[in-house]
Backbone bond lengths (Angstrom), bond angles and torsions (degrees), N, CA, C in turn:
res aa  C-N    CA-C-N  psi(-1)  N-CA   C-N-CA  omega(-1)  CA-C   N-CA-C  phi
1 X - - - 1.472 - - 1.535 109.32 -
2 X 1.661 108.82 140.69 1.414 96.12 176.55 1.531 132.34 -96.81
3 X 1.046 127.89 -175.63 1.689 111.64 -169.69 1.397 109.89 -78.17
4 X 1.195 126.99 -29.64 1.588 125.74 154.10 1.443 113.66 -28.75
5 X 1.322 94.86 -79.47 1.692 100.37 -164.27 1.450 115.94 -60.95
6 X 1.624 121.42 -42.45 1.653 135.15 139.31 1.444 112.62 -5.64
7 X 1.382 99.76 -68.26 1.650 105.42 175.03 1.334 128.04 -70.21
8 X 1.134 105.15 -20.40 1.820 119.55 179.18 1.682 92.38 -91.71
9 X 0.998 144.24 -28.97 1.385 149.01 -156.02 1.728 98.65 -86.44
10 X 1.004 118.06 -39.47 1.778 123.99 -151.46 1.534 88.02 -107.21
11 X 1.326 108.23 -43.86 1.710 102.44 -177.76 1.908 104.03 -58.29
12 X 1.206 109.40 -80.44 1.171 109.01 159.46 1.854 122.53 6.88
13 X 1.492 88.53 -75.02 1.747 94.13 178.43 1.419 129.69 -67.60
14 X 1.709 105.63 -29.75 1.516 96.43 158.31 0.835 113.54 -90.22
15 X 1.691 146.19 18.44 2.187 125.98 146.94 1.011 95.79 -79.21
16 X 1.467 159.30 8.32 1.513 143.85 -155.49 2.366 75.83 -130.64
17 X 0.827 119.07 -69.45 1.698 121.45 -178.81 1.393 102.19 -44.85
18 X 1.328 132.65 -56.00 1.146 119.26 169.26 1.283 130.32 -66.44
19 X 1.685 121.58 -46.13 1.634 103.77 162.35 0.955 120.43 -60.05
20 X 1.638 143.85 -31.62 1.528 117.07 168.07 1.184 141.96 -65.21
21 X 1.650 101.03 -9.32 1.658 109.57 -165.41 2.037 86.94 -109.46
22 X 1.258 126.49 21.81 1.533 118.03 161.68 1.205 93.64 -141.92
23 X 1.943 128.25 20.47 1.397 104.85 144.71 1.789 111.88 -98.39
24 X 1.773 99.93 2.00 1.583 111.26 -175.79 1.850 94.82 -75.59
25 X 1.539 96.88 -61.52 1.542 108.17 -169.17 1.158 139.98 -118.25
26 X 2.031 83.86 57.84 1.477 97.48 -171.81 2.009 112.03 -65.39
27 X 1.247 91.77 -55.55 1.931 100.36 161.28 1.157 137.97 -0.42
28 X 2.095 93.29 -62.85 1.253 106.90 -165.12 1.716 112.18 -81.98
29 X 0.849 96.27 -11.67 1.681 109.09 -178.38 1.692 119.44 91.41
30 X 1.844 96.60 60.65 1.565 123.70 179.12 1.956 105.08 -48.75
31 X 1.547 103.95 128.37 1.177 104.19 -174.91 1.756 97.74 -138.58
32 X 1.295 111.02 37.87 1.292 113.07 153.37 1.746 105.44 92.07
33 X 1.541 112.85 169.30 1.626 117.60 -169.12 1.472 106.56 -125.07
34 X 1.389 114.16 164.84 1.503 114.46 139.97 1.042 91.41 -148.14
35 X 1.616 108.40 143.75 1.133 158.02 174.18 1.489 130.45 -97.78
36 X 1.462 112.86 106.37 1.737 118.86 -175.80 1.777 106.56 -129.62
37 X 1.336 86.22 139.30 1.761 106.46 -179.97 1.789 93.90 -93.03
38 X 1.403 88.12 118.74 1.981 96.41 145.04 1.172 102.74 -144.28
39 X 1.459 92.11 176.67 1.407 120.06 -168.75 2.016 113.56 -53.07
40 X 1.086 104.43 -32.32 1.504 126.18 173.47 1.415 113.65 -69.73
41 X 1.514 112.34 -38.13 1.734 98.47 -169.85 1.869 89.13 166.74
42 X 1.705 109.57 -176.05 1.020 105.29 -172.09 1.899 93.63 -97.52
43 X 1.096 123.14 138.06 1.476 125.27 161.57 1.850 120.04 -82.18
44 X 1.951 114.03 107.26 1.058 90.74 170.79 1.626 108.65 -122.68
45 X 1.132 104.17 152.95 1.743 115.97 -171.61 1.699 105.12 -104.75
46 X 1.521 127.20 88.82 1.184 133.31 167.24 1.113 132.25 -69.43
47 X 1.408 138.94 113.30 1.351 143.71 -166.59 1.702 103.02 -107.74
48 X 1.144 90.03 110.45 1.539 115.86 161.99 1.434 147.57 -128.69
49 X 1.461 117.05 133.97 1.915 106.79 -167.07 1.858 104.93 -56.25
50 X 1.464 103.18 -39.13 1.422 128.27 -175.77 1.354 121.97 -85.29
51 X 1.440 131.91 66.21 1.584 96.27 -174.88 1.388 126.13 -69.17
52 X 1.362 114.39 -39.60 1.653 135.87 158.73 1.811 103.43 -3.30
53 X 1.563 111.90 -67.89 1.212 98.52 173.00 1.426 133.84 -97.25
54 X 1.287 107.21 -3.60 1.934 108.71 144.16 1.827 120.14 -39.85
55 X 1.332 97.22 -57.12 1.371 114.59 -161.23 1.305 110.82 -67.39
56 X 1.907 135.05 -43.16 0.914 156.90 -166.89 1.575 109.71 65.48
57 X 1.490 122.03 -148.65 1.502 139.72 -161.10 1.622 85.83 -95.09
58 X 1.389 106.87 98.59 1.604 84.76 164.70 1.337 120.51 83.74
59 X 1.152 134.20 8.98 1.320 176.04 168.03 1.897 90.94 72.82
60 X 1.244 109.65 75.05 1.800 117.66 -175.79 1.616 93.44 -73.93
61 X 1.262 99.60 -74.87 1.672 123.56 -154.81 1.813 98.56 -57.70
62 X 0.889 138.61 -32.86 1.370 152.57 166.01 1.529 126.60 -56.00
63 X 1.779 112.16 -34.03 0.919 114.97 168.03 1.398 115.13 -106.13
64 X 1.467 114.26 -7.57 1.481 111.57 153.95 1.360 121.14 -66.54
65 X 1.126 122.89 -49.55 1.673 133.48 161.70 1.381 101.28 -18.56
66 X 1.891 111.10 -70.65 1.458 108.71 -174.73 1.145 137.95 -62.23
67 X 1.196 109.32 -13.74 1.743 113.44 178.40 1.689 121.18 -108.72
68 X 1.611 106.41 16.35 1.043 150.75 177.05 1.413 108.42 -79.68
69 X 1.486 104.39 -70.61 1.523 127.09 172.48 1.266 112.03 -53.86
70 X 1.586 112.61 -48.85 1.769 117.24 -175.58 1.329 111.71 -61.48
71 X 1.794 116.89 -46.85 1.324 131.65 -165.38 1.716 89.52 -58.32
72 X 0.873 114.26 -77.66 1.709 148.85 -119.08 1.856 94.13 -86.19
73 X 1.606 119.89 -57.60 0.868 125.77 -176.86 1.233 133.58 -121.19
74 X 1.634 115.21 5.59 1.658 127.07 137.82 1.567 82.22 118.32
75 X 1.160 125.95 -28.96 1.567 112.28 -156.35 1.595 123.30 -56.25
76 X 1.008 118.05 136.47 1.607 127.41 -148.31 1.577 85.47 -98.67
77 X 1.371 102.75 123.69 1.611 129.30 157.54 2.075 105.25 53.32
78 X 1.249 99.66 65.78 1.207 114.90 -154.02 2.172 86.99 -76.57
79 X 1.500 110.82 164.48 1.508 100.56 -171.32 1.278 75.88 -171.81
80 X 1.604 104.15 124.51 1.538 109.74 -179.24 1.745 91.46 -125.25
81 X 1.409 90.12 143.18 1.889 108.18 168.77 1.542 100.87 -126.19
82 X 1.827 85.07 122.79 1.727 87.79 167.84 1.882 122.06 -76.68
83 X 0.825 117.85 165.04 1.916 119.76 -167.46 1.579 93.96 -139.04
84 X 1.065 131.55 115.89 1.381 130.63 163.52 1.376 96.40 -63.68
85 X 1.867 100.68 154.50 1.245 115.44 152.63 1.496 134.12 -87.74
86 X 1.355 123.19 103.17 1.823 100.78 -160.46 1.735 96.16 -95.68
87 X 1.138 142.81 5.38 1.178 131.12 166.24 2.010 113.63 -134.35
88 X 1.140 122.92 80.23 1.103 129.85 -145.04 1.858 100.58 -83.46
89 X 1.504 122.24 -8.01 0.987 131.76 -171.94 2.168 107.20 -95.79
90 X 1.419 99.56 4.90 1.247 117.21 -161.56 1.383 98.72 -113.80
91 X 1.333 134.59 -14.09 1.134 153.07 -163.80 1.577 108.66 -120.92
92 X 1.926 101.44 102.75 1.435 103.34 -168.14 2.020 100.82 -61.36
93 X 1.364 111.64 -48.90 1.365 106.54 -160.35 1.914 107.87 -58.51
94 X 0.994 112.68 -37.53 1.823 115.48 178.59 1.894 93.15 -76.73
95 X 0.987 150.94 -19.46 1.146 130.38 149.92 1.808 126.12 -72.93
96 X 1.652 108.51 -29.10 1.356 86.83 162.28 1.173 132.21 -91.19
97 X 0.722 116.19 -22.17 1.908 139.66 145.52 1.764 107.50 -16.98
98 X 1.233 96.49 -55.84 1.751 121.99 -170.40 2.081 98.38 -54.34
99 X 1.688 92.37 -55.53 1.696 117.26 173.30 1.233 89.47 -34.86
100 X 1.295 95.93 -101.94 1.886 121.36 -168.09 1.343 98.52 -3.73
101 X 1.489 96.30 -80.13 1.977 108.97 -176.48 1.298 101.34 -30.58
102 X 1.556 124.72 -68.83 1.628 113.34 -169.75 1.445 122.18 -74.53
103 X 1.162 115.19 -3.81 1.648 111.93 152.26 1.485 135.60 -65.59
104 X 1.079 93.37 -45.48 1.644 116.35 -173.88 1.562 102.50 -76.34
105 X 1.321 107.22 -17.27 1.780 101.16 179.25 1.630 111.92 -83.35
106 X 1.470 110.63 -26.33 1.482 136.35 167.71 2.037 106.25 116.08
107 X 1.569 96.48 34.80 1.634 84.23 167.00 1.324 125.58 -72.35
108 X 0.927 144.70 -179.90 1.362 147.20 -168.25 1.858 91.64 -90.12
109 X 1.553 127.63 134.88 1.480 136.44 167.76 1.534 89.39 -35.76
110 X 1.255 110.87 -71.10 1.511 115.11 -125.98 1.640 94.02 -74.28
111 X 1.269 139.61 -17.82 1.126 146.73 -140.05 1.827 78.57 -112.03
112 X 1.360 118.66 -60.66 1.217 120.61 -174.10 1.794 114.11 -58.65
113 X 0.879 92.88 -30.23 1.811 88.68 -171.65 2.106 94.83 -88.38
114 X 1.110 116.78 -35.35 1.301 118.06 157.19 1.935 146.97 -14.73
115 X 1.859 56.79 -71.23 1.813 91.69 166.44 1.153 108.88 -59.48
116 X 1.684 129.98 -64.25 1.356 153.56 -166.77 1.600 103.72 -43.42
117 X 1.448 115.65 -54.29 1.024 133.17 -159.06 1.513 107.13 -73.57
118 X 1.501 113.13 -49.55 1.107 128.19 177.33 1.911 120.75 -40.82
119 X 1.794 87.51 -50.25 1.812 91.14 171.99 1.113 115.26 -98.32
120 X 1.486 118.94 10.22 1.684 111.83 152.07 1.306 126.33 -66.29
121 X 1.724 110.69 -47.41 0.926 101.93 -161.10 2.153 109.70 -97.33
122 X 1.179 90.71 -5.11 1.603 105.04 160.80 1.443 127.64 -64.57
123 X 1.290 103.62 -28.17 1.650 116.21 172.71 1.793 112.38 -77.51
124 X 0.952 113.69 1.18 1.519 127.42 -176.80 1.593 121.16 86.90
125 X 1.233 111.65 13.90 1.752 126.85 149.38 1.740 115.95 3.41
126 X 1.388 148.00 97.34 1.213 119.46 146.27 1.478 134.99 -35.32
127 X 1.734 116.78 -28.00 1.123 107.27 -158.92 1.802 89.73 175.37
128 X 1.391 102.72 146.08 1.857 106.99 163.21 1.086 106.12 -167.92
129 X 1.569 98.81 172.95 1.657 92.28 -170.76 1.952 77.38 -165.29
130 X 1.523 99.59 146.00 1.291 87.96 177.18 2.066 78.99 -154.84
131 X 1.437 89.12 138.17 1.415 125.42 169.48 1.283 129.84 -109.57
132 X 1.635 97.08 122.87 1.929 99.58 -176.90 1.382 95.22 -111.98
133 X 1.677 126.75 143.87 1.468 144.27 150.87 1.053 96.75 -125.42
134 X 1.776 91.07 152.32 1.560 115.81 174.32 1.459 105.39 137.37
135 X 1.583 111.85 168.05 1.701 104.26 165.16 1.217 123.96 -58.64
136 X 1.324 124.43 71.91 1.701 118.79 172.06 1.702 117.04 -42.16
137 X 1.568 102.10 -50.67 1.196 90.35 -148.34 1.872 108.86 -120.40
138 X 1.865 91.06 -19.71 1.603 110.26 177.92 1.628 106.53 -132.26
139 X 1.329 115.01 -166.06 1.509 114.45 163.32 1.625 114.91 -83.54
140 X 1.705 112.65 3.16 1.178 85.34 -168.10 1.986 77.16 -121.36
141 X 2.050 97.17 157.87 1.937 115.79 -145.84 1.258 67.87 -74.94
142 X 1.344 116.83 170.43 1.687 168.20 138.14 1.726 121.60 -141.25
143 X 0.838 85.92 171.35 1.807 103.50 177.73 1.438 113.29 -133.57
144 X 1.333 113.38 157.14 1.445 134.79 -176.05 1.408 112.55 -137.97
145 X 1.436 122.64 92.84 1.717 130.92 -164.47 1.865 98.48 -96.10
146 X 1.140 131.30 117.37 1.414 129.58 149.22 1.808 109.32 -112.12
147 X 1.549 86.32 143.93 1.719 98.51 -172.99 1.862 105.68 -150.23
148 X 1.305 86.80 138.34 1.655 98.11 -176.56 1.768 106.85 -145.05
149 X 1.096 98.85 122.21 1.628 99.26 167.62 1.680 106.73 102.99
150 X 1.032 95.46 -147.42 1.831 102.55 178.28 1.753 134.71 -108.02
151 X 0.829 118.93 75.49 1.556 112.30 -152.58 1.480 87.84 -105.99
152 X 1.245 140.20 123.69 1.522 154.68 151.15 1.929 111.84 -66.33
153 X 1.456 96.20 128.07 1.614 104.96 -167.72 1.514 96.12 -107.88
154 X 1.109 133.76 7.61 1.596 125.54 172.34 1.286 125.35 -169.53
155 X 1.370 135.75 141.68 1.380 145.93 -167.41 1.146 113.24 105.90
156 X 1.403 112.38 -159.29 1.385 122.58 -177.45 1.624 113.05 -78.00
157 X 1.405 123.36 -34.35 1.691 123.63 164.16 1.587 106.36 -41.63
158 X 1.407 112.63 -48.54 1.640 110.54 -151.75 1.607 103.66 -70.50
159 X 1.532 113.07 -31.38 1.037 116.73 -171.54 1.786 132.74 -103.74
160 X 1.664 89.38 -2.91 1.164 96.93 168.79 1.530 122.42 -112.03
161 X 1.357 113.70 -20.48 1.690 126.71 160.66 1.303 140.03 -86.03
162 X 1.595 98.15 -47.12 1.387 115.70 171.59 1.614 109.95 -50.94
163 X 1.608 125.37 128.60 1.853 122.02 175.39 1.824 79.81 -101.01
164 X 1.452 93.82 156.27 1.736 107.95 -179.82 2.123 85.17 -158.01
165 X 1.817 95.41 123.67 1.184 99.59 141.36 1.794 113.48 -145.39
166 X 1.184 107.72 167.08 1.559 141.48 -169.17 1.291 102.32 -108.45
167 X 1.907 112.87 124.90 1.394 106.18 172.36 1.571 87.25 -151.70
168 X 1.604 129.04 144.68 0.987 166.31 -176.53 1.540 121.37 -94.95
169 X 1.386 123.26 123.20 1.984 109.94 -158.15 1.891 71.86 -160.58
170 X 1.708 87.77 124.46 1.159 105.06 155.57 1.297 137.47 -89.43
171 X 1.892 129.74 116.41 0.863 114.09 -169.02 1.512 109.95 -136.04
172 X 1.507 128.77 174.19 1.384 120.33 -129.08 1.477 106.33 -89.77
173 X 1.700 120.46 -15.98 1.699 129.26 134.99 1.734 133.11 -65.41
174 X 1.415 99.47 -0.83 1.681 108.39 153.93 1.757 90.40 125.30
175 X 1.488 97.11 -172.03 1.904 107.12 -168.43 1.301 97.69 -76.17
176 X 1.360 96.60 144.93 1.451 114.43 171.22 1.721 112.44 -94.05
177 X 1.274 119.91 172.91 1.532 96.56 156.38 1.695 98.77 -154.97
178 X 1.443 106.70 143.96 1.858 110.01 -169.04 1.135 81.89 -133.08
179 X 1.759 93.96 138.93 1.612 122.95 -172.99 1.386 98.47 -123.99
180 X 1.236 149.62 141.03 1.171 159.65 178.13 1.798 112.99 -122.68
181 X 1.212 96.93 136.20 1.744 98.72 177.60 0.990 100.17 -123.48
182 X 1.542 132.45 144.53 1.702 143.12 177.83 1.048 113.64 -113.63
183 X 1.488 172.63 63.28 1.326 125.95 156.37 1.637 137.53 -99.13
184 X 1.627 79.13 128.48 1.789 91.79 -166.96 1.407 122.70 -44.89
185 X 1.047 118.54 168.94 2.126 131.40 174.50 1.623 87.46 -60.83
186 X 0.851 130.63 -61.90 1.587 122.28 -144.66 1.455 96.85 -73.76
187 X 1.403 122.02 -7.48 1.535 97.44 -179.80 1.668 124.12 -51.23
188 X 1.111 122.55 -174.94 1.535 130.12 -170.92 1.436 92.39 -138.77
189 X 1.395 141.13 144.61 0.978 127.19 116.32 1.325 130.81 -161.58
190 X 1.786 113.70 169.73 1.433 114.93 -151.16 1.710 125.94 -25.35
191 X 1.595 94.67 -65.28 1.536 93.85 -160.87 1.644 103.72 -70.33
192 X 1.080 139.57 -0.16 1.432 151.34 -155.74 1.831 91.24 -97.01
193 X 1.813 121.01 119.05 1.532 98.30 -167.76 1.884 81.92 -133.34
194 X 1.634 93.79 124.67 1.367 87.39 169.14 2.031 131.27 -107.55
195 X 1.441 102.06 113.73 1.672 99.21 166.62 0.909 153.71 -33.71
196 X 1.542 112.37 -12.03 1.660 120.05 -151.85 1.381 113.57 -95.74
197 X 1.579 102.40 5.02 1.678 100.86 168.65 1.861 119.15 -93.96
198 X 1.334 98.39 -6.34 1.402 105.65 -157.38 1.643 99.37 -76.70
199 X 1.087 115.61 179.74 1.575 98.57 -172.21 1.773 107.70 -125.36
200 X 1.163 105.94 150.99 1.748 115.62 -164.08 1.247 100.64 -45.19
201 X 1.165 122.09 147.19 1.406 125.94 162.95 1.499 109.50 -146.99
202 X 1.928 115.15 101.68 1.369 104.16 -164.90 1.726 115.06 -89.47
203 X 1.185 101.90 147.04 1.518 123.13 -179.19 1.367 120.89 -57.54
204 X 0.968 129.97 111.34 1.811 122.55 -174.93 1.724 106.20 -108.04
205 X 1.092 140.68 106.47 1.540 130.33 176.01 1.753 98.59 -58.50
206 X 1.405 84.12 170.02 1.768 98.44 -165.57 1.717 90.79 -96.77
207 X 1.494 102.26 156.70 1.202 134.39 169.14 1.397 107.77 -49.06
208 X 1.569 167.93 98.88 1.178 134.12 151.30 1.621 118.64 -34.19
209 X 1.337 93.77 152.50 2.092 95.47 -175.71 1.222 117.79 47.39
210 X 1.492 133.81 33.37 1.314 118.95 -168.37 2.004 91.85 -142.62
211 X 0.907 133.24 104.94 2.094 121.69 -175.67 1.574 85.28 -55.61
212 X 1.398 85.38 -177.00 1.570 95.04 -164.20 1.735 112.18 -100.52
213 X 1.689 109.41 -24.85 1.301 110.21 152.07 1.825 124.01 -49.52
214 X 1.457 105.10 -38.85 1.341 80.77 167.33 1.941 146.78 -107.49
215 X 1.640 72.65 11.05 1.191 87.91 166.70 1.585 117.52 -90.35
216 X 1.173 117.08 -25.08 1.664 115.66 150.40 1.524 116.33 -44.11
217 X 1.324 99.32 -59.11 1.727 103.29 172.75 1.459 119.08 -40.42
218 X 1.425 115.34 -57.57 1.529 126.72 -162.41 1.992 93.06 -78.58
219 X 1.232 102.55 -12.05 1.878 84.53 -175.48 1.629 93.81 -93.53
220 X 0.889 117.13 -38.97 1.798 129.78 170.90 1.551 107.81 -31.20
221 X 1.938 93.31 -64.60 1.718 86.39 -173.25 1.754 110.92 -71.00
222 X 1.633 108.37 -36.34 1.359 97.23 168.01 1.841 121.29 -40.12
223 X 1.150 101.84 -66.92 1.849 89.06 -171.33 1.473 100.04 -73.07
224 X 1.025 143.00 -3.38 1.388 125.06 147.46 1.409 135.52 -54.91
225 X 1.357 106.42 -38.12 1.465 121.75 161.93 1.770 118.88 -51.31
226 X 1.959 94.90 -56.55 1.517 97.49 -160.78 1.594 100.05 -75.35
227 X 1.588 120.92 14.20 1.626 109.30 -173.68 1.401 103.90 -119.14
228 X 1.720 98.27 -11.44 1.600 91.50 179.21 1.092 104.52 -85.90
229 X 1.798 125.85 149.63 1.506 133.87 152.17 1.047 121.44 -26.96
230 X 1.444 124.31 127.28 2.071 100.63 161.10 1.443 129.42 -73.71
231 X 1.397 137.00 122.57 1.643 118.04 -176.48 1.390 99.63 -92.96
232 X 1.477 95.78 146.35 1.549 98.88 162.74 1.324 117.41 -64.98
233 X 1.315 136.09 164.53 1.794 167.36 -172.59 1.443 95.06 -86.12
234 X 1.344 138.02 93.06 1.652 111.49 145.70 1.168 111.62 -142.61
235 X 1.268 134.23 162.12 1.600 153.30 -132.03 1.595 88.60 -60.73
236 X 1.466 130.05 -42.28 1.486 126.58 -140.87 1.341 85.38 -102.18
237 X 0.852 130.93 -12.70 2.141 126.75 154.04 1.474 118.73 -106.79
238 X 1.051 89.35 88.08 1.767 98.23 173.09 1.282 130.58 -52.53
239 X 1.394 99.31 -41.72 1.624 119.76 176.43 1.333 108.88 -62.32
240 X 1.340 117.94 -39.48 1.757 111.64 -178.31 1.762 102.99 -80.87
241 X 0.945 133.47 5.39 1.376 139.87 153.31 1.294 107.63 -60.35
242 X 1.873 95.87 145.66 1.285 96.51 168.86 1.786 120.91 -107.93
243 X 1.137 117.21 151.91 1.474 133.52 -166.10 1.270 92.22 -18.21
244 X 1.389 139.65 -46.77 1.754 121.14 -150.48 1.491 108.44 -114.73
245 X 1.894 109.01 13.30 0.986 101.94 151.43 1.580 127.43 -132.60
246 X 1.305 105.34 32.35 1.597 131.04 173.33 1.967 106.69 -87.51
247 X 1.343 125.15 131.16 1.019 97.50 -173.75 1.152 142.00 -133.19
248 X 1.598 135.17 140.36 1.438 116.45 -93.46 1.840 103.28 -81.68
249 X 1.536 95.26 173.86 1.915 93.28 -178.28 1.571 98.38 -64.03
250 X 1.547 86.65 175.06 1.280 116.89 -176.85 1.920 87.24 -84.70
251 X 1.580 107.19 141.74 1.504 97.80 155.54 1.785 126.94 -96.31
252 X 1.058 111.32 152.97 1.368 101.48 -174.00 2.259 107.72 -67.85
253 X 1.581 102.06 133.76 1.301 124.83 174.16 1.820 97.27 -51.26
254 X 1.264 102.70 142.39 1.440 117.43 -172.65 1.776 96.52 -135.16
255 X 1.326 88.54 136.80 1.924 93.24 -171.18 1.676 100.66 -53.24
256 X 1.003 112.58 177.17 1.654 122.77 -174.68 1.599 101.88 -99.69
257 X 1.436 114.76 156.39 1.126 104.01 -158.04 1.811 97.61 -112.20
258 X 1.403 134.09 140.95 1.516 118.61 171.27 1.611 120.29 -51.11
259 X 1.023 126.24 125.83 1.696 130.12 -172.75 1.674 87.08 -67.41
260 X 1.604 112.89 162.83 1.164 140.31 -152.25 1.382 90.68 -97.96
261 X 1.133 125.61 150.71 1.979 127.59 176.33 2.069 92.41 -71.67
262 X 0.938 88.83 136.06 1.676 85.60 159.04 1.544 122.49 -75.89
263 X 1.671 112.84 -20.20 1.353 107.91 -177.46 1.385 109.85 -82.59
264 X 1.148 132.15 164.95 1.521 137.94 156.76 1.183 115.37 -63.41
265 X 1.179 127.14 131.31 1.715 120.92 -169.86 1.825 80.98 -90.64
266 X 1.683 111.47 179.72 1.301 121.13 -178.71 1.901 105.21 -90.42
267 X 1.547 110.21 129.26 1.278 79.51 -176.62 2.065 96.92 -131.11
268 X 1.346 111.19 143.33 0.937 103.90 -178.78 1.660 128.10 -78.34
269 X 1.390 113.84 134.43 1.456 135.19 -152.24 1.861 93.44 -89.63
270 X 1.416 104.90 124.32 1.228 129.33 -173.37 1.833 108.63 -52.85
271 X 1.162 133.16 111.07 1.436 127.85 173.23 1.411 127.50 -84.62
272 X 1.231 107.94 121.42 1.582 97.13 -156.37 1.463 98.10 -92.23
273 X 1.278 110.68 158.79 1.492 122.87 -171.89 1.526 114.21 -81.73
274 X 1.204 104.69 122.61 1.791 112.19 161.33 1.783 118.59 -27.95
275 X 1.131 103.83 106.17 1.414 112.05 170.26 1.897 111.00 -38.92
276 X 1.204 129.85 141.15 1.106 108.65 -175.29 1.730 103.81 -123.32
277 X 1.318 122.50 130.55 1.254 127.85 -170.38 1.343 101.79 -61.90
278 X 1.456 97.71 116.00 1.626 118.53 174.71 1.677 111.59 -64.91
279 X 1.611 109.79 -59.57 1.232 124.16 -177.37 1.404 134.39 -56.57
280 X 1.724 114.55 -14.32 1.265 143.59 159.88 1.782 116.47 -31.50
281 X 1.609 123.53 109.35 0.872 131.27 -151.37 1.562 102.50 -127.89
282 X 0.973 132.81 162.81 1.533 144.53 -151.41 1.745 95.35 -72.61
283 X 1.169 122.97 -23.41 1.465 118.36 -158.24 1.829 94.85 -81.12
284 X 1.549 88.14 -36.73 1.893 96.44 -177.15 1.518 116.64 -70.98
285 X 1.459 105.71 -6.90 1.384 120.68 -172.28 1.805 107.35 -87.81
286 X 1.603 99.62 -32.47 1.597 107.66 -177.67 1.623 123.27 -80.95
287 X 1.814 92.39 -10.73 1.411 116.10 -170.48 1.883 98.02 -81.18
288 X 1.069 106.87 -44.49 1.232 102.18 -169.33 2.025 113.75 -70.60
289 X 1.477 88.22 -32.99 1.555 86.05 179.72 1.408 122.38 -42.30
């Protein structure tokens, strides 16, 4: 056999294991199976609000179930474990289930799918959406879609987070059918990015007039200050003195300088130069020859 048909073969057998075992325990408040092959027998894991009436007197009703499965649907050494449900509002099929029930009693759809919605998304829900078809209101189908929150319709989120079940309720204008969408708090997903690992980093506003190198500096020497000890001031630490009572250097000795003569030495008086006749013309030039 090939793995296609393998896979079409086993799928197959658990929709036929599961509709019989939520037309056994519809009552108890059936919240769906999984189903594993070993070498020992088939393993099934039953989820129920009720186990009490899964289990029966003595576990009766439980081992009728199993020989039910063996008779009916061949499965070799069938072994069912009941699983309570501890959050039953988290569980699309026990919420449409919940529908059905309030249809068939004669609540109003819209009031019923309402309700549904209401303690889905109160239980801490990412997201739901639950859909009614069928004659609601005449003989001829419509639908009634309510949606709240975040529910993803494609990729790998839709199909690996999103819970979806389908349930069928006969009513006296023909079958109805309620689809329920879940997705739980714990989902993860891609585009959704969370901060809370990154680590604090607190904000300081800037100094006006001050760059920011030195205002690093000036906060530096501040908590340097408030961590250092204070020392007291006294004569035999100079350094912890302050400037005007440290006292002052010695300056360095400078050779002595020769004192100035008191007399006036003689000094010679600047001679100013003969103006020279500008206006002097060639004739005055022949005169002198």
């Amino acid at each position: 056999m090939s793995v296609v048909k393998r896979i079409i073969k086993d799928s197959i057998e658990r929709v036929k294991v599961d509709e019989l075992l939520y037309d056994e325990y519809e009552q108890a408040g059936y919240g769906g199976i999984t189903l594993t092959k070993t070498p020992l027998g088939t393993q099934i894991n039953l989820f129920a609000m009720r186990p009490g009436r899964v289990i029966g007197k003595r576990g009766k009703a439980i081992k009728e179930a199993s020989e039910r499965l063996e008779k009916e649907l061949g499965l070799p050494n069938p072994q069912i474990t009941v699983v309570e449900v501890e959050l039953p509002e988290m569980n699309p099929l026990i919420m449409a289930s919940r529908v059905a029930n309030a249809l068939e009693r004669g609540v109003h759809f819209r009031r019923a799918i309402f309700w549904s919605l209401r303690r889905i998304m109160d239980s801490g829900a990412l997201g739901c959406e639950i859909i009614l078809k069928g004659p609601l209101r005449s003989a001829r189908a419509r639908f009634e879609r309510v949606v709240e929150g975040y529910v993803p319709k494609s990729g790998d989120p839709a199909l690996r987070y999103v819970k979806k079940a389908t349930i069928h309720v006969k009513m006296k204008r023909g079958i109805l059918g309620v689809t329920v969408h879940i997705v739980p708090p714990d989902s993860k997903f891609p585009d959704k990015v969370s901060l809370d690992q990154l680590p604090e980093i607190e904000y300081q506003q800037p100094i006006p007039g001050v760059e920011p190198d030195e205002a690093e500096a000036a906060e530096t020497v501040e908590a340097a200050g408030e961590t250092a000890e204070p020392v007291e001031a006294t004569p035999n630490n100079p350094e912890n003195l302050e400037p005007s009572a440290k006292e002052p250097l010695e300056a360095p000795q400078e050779e002595p300088k020769e004192e100035a003569s008191a007399e006036p030495e003689d000094v010679e008086e600047p001679v100013e130069p003969e103006p020279e006749d500008e206006d002097r013309g060639p004739e005055d030039e022949e005169d002198e020859e």
